[in-house]
Structures are given as structure tokens and as C-alpha cells.
N, C-alpha and C positions, 0 to 999 in steps of 0.2 A: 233427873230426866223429866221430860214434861210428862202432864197426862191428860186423858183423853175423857170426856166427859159427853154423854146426851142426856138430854131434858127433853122428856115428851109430856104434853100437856094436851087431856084429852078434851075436843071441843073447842079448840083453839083453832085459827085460820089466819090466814093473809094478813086479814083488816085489825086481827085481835096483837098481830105479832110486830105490824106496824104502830101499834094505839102501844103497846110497848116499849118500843124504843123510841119512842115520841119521848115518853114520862123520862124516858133516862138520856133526854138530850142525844141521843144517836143515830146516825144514819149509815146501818148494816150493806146499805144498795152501797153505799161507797166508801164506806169504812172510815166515816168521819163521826168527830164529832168528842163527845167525854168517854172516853173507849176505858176501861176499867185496867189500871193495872196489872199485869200479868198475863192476860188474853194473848195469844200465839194467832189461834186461826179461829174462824167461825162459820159455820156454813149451816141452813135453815131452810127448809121446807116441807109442802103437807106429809100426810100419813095416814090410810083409814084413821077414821075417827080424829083426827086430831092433828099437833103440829108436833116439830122434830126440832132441836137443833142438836149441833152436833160441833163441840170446841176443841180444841187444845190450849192448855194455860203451864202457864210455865210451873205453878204447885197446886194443887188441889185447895189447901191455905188460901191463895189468891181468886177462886172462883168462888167457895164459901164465904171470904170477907165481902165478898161482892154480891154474892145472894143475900144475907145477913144487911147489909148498909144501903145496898141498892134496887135489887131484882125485886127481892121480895114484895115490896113498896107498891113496884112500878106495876107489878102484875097483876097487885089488887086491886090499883087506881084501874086500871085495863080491863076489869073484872074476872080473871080468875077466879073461880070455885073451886075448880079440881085441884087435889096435892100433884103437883107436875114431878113424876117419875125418872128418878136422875138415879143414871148408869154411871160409874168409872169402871174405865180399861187402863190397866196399863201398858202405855209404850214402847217397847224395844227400841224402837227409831224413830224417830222423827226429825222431815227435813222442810223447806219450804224453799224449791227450786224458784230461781228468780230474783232472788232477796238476796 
């Protein structure tokens, strides 16, 4: 089953979260671009203090190999200082009406 994962990174904003997926080649507004293997859904915005997102990936393996080879990188090209705060939930269900 998939799972559910948020990364909140405090002091992060719009400008910092586009200056992100800049460095990884991606564009989140349309879901183009070098999208990382395994990625289900994505969805991102503010939060006192700081920014959110909020994914589903088909194994937790596949967003780790992806923070590890990619994110990681891209956040500190972005400047990141903070350790960004990553939650997993587990799924009972997961559908994507439309698809």
C-alpha cells in the first residue's frame, strides 16, 4: 500500500519552495518536468512559520531514495538551514479519482 508522507520546513516560503524545484528540474504548478520515481500525489503550501508539503509515493524506499540522491542537494542549493520535519502515516486507502 502506498504511504503518506509531510515535510514541513520551518522558514521556508513560496519563493524558497519554487528556488527548489527549480534545482530538481520540476515544475509542481503542472506536474512537469524530472518527477522522481514513485511519487503518487503532491500537494504544498504555507503554515505558520514555515512551508508544508504533503505526498503520497508508492514506498517510503522511493521518497528516501529521492531525499538521499535529490532533495537533499536541492534544498541546500535553495538554502535550507532548518532539518525539514518529515512525518509518515500510514494509508488504509488510497485512490486518485480521475486517473
Amino acid at each position: 500500500m502506498a504511504e503518506l508522507v509531510t515535510v514541513e520546513v520551518e522558514g521556508f516560503d513560496e519563493a524558497d519552495y519554487k528556488k527548489v524545484n527549480q534545482n530538481l528540474g520540476l515544475d509542481m504548478y503542472s506536474g512537469t518536468g524530472d518527477l522522481p520515481a514513485g511519487l503518487l500525489a503532491h500537494a504544498a503550501g504555507p503554515v505558520e512559520g514555515g512551508w508544508k508539503v504533503v505526498e503520497v509515493w508508492a514506498s517510503r524506499a522511493d521518497q528516501e531514495n529521492f531525499l538521499q540522491s535529490r532533495l537533499g542537494a536541492a534544498m541546500h542549493q535553495a538554502g535550507a538551514t532548518a532539518e525539514p520535519k518529515i512525518t509518515w502515516l500510514p494509508l488504509v486507502a488510497y485512490t486518485s479519482p480521475g486517473k
